[in-house]
C-alpha positions as CSV (number, residue, x, y, z in Angstrom):
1,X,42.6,13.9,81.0
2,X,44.3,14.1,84.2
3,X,47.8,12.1,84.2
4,X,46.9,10.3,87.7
5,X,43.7,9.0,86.1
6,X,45.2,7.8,83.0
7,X,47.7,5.7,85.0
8,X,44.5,4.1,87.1
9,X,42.7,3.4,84.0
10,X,45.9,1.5,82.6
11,X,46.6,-0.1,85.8
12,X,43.2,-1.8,85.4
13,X,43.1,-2.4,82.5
14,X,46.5,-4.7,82.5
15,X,44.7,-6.4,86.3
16,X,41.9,-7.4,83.8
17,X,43.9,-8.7,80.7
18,X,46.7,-10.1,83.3
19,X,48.0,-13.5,82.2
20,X,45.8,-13.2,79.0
21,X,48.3,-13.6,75.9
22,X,47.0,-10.7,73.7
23,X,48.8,-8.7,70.8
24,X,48.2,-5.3,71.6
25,X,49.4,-1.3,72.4
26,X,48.8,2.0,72.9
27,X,47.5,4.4,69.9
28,X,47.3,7.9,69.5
29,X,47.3,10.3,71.9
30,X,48.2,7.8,74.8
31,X,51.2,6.2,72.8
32,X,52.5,9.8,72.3
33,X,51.8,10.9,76.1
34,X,53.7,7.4,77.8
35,X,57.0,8.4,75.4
36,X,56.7,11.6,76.9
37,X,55.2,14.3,74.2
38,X,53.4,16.9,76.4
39,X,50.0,16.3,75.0
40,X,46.9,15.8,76.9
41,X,45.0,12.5,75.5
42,X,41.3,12.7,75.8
43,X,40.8,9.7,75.2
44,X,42.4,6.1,75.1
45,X,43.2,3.7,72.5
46,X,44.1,0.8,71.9
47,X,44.8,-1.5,69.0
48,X,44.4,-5.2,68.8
49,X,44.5,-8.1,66.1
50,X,41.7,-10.5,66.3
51,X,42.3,-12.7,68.8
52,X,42.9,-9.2,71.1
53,X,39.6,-8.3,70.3
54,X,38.2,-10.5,73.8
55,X,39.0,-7.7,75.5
56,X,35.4,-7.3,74.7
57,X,35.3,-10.7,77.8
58,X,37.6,-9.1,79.9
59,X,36.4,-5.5,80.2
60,X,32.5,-6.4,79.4
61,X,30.8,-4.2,81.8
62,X,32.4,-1.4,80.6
63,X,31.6,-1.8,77.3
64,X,28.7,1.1,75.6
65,X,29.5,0.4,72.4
66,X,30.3,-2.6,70.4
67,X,29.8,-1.8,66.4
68,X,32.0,-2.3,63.3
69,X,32.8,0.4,61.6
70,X,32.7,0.2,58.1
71,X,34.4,3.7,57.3
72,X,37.9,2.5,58.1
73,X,37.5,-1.7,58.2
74,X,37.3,-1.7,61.7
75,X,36.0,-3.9,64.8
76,X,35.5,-1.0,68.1
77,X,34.6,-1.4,71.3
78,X,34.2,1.4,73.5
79,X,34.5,1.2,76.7
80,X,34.4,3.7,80.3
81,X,36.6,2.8,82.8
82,X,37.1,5.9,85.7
83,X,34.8,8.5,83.0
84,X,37.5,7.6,80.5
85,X,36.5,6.6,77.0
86,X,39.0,4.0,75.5
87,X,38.4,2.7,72.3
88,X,39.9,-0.8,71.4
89,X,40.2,-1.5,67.5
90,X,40.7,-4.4,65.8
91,X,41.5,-3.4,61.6
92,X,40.8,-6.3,59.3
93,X,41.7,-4.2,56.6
94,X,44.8,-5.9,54.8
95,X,45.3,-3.1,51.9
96,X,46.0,-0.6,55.1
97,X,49.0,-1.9,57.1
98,X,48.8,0.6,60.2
99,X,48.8,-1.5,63.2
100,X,52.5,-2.4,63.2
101,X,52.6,-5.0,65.6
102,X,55.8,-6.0,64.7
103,X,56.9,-2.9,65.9
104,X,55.6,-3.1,69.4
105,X,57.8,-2.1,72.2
106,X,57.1,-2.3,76.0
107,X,58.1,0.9,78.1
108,X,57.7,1.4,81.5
109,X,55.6,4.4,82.5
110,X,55.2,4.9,86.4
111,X,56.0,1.3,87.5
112,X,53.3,0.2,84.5
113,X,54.8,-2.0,81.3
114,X,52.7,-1.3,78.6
115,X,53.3,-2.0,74.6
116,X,53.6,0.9,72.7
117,X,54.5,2.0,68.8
118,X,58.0,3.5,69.2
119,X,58.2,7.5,68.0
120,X,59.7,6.3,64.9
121,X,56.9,3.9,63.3
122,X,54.4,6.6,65.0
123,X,55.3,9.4,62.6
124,X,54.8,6.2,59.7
125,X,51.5,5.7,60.7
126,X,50.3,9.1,61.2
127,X,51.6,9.3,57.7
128,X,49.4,7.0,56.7
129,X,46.2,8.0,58.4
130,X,47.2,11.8,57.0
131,X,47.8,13.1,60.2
132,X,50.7,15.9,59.8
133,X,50.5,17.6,62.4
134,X,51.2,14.6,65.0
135,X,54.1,13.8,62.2
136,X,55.5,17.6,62.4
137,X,55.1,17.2,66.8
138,X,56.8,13.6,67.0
139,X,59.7,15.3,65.0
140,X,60.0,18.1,66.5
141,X,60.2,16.1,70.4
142,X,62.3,13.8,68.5
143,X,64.6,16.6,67.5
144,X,65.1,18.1,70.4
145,X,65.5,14.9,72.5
146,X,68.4,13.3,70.5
């Protein structure tokens, strides 16, 4: 996805959920892409806990799907905003401990303050998920930053 549209989907998505006190941030692709890995996210995601989960209010006519998916413990909604797909997640899956919310930091990324998973925790949780490719590409940007 093109970087400009990206930073208009964001930009409306924190219009919508402005002033709404939700626990949320960035996953995947899009967390890597704000902390400046050159990867191209095809998507967006987002995690939330359960109270986070009214995005479903706020972005409602965007929503095409709305399903629980029992594969991974998971409340999704998915949503298009500007021919983006985001997909916001809400785990209730205590036995896997990926969302990391403790760990949330906010960044700035072209004027925009959005909550991500730091590098560190990232490579944690692609750990988990058994992702080692993204763990092997978070390290090496992480090598060659320091």
């Amino acid at each position: 996805m093109e970087q400009s549209k990206l930073y208009e989907t964001l930009k409306y998505i924190l219009i919508k959920i402005k002033d709404k006190n939700l626990i949320w941030r960035l996953e995947r692709s899009t967390n890597l892409k704000v902390q400046g890995i050159d990867i191209i996210p095809r998507d967006l995601d987002i995690a939330t806990d359960e109270e986070g989960i009214t995005f479903r209010k706020e972005l409602k006519s965007h929503i095409i799907k709305d399903r629980y998916k029992e594969e991974i413990k998971a409340q999704s909604l998915v949503c298009n905003i500007n021919g983006i797909e985001i997909e916001i997640i809400y785990r209730n899956n205590p036995k896997v401990a990926i969302d990391m919310f403790d760990k949330i930091k906010t960044i700035k990324w072209h004027r925009l303050d959005l909550p991500i998973l730091p590098l560190e925790n990232a490579i944690d949780f692609y750990t988990i998920i058994k992702k080692p490719e993204r763990v092997r590409i978070i390290q090496d940007f992480l090598n060659k930053n320091q």
